[in-house]
PAZAPA-4460 file (N, C-alpha, C; in steps of 0.05 Angstrom, whole numbers, plus 32768, in hexadecimal, padded with zeros to 4 digits):
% residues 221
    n_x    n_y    n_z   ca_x   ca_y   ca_z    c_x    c_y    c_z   seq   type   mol
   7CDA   7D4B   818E   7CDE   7D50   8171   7CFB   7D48   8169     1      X     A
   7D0F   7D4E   817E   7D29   7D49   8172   7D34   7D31   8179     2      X     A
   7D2C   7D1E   8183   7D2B   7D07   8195   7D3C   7CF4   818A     3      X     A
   7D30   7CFA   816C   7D3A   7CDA   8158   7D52   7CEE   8144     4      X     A
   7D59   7D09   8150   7D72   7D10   8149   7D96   7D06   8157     5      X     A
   7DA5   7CFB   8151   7DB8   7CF6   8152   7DD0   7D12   814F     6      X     A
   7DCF   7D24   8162   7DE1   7D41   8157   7E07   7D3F   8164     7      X     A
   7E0D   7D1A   8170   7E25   7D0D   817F   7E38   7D11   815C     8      X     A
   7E2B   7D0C   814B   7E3C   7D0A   8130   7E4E   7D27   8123     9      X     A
   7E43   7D3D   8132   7E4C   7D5B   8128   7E71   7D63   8137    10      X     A
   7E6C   7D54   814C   7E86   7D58   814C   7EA2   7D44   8142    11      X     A
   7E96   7D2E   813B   7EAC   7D1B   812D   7EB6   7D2D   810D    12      X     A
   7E8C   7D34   8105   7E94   7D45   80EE   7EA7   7D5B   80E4    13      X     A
   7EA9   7D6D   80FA   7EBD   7D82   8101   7ECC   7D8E   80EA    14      X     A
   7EE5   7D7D   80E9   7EFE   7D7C   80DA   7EF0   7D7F   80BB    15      X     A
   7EE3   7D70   80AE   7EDA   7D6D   8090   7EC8   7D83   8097    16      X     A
   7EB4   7D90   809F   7EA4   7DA5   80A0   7EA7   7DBD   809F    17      X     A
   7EC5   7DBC   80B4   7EE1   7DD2   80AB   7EE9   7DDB   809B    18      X     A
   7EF0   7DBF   8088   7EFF   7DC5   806F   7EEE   7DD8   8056    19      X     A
   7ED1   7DC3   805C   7EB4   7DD8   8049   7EB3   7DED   8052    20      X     A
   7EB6   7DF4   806A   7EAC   7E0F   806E   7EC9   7E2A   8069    21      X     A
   7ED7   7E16   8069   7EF1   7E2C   8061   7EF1   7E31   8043    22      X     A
   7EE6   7E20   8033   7EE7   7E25   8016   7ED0   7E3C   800C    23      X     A
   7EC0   7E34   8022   7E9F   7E48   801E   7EB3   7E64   802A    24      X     A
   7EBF   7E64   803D   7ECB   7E7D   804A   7EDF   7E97   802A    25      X     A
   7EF1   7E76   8022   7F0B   7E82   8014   7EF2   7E8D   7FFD    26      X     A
   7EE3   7E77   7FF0   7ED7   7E80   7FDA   7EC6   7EA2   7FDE    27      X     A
   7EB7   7EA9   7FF3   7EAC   7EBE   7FF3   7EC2   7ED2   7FF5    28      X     A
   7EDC   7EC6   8000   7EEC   7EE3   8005   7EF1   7EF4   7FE8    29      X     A
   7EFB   7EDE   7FD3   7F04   7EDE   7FC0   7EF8   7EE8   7FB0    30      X     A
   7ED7   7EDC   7FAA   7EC9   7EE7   7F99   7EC5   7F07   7F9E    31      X     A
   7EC5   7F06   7FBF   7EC0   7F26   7FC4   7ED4   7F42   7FC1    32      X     A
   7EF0   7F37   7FC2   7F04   7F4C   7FB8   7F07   7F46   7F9A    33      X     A
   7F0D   7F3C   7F8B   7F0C   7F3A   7F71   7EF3   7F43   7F68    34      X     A
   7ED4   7F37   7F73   7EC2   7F46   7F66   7EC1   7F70   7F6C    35      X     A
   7EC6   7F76   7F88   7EC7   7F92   7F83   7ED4   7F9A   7F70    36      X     A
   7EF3   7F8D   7F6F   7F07   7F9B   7F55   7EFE   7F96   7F3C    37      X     A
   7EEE   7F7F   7F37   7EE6   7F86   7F20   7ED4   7F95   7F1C    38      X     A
   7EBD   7F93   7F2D   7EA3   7FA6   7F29   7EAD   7FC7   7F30    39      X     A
   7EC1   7FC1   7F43   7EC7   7FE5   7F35   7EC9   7FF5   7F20    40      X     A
   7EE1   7FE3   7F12   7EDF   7FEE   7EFC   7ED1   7FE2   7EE9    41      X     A
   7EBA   7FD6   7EE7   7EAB   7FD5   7ED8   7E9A   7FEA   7EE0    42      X     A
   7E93   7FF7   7EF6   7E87   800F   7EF7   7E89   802B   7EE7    43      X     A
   7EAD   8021   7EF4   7EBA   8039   7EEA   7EB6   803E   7EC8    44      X     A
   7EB7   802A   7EB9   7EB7   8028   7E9D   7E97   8036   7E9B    45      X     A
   7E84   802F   7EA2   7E67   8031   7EA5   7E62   804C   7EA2    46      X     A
   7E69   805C   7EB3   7E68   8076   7EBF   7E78   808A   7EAA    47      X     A
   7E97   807C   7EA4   7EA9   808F   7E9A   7EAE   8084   7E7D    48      X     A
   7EB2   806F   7E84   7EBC   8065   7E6C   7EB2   8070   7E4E    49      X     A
   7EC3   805E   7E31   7EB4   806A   7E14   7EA1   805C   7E0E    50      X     A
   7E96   8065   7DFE   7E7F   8058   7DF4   7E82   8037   7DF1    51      X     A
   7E92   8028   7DDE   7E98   800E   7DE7   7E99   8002   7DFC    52      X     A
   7EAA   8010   7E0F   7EBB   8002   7E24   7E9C   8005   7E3A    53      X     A
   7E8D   8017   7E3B   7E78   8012   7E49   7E64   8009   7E38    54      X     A
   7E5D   8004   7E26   7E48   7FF0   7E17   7E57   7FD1   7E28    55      X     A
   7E75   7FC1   7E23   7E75   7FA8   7E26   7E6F   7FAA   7E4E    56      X     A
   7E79   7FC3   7E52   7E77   7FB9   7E76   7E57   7FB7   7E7A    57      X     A
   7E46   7FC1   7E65   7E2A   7FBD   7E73   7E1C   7FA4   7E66    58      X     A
   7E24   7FA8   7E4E   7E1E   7F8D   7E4B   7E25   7F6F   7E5F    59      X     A
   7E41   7F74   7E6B   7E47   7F59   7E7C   7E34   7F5E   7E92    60      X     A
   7E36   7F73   7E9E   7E2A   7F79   7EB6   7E0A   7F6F   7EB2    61      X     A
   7DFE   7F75   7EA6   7DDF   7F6D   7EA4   7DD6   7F4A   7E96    62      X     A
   7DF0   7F4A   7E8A   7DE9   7F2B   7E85   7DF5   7F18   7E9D    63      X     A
   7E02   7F27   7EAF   7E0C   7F10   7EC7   7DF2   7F18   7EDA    64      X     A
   7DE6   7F2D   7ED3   7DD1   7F37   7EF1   7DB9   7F1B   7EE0    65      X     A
   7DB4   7F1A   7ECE   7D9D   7F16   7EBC   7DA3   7EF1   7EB8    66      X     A
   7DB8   7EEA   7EC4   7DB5   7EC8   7EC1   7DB6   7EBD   7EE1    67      X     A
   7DAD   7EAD   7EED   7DB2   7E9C   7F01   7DCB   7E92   7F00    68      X     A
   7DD6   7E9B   7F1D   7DEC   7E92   7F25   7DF7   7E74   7F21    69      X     A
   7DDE   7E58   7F22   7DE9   7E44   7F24   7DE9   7E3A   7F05    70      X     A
   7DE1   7E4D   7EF7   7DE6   7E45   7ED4   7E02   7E51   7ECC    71      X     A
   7E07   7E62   7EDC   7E26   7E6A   7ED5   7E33   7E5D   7EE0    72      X     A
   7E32   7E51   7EFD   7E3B   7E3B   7F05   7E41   7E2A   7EF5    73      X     A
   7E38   7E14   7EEE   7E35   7E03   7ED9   7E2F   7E0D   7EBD    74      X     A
   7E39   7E19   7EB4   7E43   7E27   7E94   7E5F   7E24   7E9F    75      X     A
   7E6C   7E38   7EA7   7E7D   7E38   7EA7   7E92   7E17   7EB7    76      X     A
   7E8A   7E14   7EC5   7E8F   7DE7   7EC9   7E95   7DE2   7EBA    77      X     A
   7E81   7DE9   7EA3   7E7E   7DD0   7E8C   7E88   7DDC   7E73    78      X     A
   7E82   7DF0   7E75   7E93   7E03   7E51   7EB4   7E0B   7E5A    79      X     A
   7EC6   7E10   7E6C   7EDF   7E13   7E6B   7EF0   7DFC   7E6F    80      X     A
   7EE4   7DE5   7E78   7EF4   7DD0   7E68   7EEA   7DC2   7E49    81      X     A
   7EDB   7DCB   7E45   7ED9   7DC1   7E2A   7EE9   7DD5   7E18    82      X     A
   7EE6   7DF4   7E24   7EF7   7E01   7E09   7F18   7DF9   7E14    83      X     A
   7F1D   7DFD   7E27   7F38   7DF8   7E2D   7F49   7DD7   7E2A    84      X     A
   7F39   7DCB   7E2A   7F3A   7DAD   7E2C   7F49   7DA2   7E46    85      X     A
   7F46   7DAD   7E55   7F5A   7DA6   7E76   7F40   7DAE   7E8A    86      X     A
   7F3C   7D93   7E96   7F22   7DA1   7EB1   7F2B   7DB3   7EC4    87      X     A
   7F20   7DC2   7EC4   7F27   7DDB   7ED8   7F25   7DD7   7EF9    88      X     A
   7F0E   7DC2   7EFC   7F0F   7DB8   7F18   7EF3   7DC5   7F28    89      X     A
   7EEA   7DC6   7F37   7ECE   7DC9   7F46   7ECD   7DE1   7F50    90      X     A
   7EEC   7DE2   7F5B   7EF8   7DF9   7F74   7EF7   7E14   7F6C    91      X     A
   7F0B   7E10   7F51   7F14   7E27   7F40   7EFF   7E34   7F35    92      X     A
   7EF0   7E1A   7F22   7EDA   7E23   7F10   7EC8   7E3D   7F23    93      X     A
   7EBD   7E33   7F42   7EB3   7E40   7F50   7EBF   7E5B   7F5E    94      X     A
   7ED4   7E5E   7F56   7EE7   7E73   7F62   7EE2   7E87   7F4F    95      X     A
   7EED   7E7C   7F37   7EE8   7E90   7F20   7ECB   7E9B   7F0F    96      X     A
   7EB1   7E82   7F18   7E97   7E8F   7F0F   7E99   7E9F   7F25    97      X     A
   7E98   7E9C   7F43   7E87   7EB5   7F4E   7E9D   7ECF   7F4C    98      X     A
   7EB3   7ED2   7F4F   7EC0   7EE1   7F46   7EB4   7EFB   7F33    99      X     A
   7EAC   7EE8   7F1C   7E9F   7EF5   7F01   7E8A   7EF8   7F08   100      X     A
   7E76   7EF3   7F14   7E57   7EF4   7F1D   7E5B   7F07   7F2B   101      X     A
   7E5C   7F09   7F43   7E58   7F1C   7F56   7E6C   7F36   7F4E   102      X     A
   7E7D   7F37   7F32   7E85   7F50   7F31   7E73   7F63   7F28   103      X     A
   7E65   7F55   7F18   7E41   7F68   7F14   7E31   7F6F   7F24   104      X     A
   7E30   7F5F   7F3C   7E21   7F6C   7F51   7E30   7F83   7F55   105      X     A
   7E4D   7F83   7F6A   7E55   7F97   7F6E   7E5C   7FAF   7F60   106      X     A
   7E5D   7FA5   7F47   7E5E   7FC3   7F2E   7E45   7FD6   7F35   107      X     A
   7E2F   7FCA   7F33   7E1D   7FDD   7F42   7E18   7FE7   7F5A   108      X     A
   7E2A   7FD7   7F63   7E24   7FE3   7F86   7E37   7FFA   7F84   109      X     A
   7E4C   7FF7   7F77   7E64   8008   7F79   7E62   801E   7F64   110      X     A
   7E4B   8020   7F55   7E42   8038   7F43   7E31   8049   7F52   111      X     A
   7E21   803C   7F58   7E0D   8049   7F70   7E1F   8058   7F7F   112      X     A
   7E37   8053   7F8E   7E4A   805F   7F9D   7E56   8075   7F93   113      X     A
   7E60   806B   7F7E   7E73   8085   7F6D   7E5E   809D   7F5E   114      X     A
   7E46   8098   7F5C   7E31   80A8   7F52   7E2B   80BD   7F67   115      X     A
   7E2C   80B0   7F81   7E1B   80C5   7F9C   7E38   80D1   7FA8   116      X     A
   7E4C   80D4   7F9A   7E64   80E6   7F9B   7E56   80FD   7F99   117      X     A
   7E60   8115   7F9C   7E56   812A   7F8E   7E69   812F   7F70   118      X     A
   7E69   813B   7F64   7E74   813F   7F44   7E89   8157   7F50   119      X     A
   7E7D   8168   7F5E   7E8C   8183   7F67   7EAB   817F   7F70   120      X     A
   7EB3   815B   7F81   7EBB   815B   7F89   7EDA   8146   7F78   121      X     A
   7EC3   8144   7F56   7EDA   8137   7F50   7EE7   815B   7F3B   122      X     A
   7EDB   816B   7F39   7EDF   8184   7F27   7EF5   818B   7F42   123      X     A
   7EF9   818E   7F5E   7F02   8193   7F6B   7F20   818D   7F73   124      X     A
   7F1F   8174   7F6D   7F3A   8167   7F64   7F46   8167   7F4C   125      X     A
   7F36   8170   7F37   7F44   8178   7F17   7F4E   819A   7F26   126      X     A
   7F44   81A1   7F2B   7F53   81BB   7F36   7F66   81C1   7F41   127      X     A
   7F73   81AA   7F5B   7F85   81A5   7F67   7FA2   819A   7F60   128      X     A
   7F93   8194   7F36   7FAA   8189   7F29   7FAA   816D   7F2F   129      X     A
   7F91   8160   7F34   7F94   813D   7F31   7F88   813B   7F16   130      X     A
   7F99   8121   7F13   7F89   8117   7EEF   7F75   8106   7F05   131      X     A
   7F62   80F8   7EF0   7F45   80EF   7EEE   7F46   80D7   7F08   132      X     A
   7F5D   80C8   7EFD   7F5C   80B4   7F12   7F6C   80B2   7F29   133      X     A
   7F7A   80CE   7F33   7F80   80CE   7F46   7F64   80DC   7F58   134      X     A
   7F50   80EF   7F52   7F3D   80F0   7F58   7F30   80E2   7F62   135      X     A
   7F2A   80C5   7F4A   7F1E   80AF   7F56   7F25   809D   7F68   136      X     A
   7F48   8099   7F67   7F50   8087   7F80   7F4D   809B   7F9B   137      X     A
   7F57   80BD   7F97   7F57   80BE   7FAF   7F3B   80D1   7FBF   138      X     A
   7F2A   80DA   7FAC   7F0F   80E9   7FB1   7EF8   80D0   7FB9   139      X     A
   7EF7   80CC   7F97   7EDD   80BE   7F95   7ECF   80A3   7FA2   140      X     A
   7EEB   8092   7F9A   7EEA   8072   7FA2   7EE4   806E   7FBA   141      X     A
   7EF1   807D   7FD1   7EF5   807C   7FEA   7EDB   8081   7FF8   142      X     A
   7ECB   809D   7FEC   7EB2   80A7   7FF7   7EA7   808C   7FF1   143      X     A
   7EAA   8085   7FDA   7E85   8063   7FCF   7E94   8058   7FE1   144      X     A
   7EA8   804C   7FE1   7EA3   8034   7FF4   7E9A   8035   800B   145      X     A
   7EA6   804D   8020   7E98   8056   8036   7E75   8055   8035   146      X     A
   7E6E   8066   801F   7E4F   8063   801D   7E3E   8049   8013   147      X     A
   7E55   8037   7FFE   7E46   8020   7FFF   7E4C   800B   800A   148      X     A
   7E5E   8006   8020   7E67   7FF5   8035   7E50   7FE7   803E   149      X     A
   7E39   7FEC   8050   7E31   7FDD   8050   7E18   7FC9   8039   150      X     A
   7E19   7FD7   801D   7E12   7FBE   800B   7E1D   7FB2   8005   151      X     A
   7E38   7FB8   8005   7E4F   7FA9   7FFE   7E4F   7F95   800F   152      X     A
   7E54   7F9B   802C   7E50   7F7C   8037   7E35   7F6F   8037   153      X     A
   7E29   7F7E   8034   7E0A   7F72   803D   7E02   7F57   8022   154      X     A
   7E16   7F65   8009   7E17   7F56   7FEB   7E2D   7F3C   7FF6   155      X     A
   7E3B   7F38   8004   7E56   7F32   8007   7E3E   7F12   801C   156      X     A
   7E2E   7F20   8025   7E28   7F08   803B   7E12   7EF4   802A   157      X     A
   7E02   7F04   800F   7DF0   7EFC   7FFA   7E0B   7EDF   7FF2   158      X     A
   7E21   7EF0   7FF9   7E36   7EDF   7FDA   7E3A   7EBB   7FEA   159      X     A
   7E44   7EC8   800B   7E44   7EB1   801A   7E37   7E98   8015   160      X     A
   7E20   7EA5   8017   7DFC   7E9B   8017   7E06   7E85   7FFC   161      X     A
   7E06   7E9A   7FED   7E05   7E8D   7FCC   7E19   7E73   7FC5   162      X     A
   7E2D   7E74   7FD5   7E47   7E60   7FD3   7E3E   7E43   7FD4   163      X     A
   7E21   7E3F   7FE0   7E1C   7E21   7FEC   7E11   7E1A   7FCB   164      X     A
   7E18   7E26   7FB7   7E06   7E22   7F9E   7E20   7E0F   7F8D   165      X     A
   7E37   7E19   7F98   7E4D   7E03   7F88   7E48   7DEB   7F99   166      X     A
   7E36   7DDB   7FA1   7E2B   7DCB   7FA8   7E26   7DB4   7F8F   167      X     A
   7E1F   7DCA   7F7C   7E19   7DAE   7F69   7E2E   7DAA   7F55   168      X     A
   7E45   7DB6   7F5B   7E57   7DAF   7F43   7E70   7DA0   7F4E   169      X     A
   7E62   7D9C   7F6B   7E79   7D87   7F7B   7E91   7D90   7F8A   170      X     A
   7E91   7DAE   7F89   7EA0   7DBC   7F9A   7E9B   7DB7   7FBF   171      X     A
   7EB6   7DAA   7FCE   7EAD   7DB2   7FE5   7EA6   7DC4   7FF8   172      X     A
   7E8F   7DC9   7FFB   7E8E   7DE7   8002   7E7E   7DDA   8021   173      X     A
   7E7A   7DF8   802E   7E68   7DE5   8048   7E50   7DCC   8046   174      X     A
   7E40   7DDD   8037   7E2A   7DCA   802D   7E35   7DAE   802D   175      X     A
   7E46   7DAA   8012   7E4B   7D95   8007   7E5B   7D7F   8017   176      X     A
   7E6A   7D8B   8031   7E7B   7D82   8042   7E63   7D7B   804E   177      X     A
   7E4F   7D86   805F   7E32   7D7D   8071   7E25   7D69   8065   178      X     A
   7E28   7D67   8043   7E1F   7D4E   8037   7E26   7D35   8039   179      X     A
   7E41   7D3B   802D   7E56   7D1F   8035   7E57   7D15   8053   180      X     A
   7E5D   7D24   8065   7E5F   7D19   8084   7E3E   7D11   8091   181      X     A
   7E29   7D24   8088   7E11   7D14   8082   7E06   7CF7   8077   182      X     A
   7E11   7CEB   8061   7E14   7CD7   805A   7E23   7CC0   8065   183      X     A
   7E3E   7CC9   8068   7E4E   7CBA   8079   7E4C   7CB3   8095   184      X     A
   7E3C   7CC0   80A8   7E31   7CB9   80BD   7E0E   7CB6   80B7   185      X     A
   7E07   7CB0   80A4   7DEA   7CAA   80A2   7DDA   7CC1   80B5   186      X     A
   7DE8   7CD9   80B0   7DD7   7CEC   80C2   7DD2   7CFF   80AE   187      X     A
   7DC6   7D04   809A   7DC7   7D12   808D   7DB7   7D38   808E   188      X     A
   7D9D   7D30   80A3   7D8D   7D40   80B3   7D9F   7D50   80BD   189      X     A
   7DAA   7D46   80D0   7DBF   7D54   80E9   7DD0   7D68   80E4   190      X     A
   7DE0   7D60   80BB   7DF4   7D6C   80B7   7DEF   7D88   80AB   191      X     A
   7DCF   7D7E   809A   7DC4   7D93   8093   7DC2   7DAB   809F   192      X     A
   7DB1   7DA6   80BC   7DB1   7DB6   80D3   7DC4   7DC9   80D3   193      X     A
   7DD5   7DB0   80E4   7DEF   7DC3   80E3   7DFA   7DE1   80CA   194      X     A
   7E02   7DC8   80B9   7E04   7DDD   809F   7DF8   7DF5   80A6   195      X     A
   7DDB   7DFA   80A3   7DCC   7E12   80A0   7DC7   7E20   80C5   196      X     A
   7DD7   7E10   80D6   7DD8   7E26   80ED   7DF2   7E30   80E9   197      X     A
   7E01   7E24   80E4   7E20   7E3D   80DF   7E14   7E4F   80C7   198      X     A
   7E05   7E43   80AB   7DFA   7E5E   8096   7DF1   7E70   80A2   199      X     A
   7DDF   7E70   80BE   7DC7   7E7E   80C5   7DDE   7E94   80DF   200      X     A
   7DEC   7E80   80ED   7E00   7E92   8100   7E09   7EAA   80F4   201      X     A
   7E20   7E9B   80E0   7E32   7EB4   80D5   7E23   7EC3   80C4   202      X     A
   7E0F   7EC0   80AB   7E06   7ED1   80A7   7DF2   7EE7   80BC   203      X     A
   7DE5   7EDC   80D1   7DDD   7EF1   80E0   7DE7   7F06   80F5   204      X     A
   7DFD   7EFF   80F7   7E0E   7F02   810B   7E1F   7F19   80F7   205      X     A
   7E25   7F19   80D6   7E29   7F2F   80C6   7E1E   7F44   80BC   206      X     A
   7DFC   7F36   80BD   7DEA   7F48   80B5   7DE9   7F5E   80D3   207      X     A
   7DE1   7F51   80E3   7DEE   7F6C   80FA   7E02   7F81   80FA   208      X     A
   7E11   7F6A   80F9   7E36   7F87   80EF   7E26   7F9A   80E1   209      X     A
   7E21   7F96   80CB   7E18   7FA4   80B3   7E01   7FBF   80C0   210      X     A
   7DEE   7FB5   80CE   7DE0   7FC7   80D7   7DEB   7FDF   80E9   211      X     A
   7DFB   7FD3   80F6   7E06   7FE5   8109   7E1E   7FF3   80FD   212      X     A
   7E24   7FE8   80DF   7E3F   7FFC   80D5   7E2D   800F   80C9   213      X     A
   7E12   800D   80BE   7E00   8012   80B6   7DFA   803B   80C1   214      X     A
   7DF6   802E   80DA   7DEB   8041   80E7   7E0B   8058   80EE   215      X     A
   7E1E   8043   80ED   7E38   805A   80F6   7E35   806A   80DB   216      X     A
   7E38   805F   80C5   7E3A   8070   80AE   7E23   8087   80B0   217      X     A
   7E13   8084   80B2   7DFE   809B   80AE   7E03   80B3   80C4   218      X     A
   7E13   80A8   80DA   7E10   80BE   80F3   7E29   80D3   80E0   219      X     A
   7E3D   80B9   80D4   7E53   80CF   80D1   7E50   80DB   80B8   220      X     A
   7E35   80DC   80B0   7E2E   80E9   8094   7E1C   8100   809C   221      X     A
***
């Protein structure tokens, strides 16, 4: 079956495969700390916030859950250099949609969290003489993340996954790197492969972590 495969070309590839897969790396880091901080407090607004200030957080939140990722992809490509008149570039553009995307996922992951707090325990800290948000940095925040840790990464490895989608707006990302060096060695099969056995490694190889932080959390609950 693999006979009339050529797999001598993966290591010349190396270096340029590197470079994609470090952008796929930087890009998920990025989207994933900036998206918790934002989806925190877009939670936070959700939950506590006034009437405005939680009408616009839900509104963002359900219109980023409610469009496909690769139309915000390409919206945003194509509408911030037209309003700005300066191209923003492939890299950025993609830095800053998932950023904004995935802070809607995690707003809910991170409400879910701050919800299965108990309430007793933020009345508990108004008693001790904390205002509201010292409660929340040092009571509440700390319990969700602990309890939503593993959706958090388990969302975090979805995001990985998701990165091979700046694929079409010409960002080098792994994919797009397995494309080009595909082409360039007329191996285009091979690079694919490749590509999706490092997708299939590291994401499985996380989804484990996850299970097994999985199971620590519950013992120590």
């Amino acid at each position: 079956m693999f006979s009339n495969f050529d797999f001598s070309v993966i290591p010349a590839s190396l270096p340029f495969i590197g470079e994609g897969f470090l952008f796929s790396l930087n890009l998920t880091l990025v989207a994933m700390i900036v998206g918790i901080v934002l989806g925190t407090l877009l939670a936070l607004a959700r939950i506590h916030g006034n009437g405005p200030l939680a009408t616009l957080a839900t509104i963002y939140v359900n219109a980023m859950r409610s469009i496909p990722l690769l139309i915000v992809i390409l919206w945003l490509f194509l509408v911030i250099p037209f309003v700005t008149g300066t191209p923003l570039g492939a890299e950025k553009s993609a830095l800053i949609t998932f950023a904004l995307f995935e802070a809607a996922y995690y707003s809910e992951i991170m409400r879910a969290g701050i919800q299965s707090v108990a309430k007793g325990q933020v009345h508990a800290g108004f008693a001790l003489g904390m205002s509201y948000w010292q409660s929340m940095q040092l009571i509440v925040l700390p319990q969700a993340f602990r309890n939503m840790l593993p959706v958090l990464l388990t969302q975090t490895i979805i995001l990985f996954q998701d990165t091979s989608l700046v694929y079409i707006i010409g960002a080098k990302d792994l994919l797009k790197a397995a494309e080009i060096t595909g082409k360039n060695y007329n191996r285009p099969i091979e690079m694919y492969l490749f590509a999706a056995l490092i997708y299939f490694v590291i994401c499985f190889s996380l989804s484990t972590l996850v299970k097994r932080l999985q199971k620590r959390i519950a013992i120590v609950r």
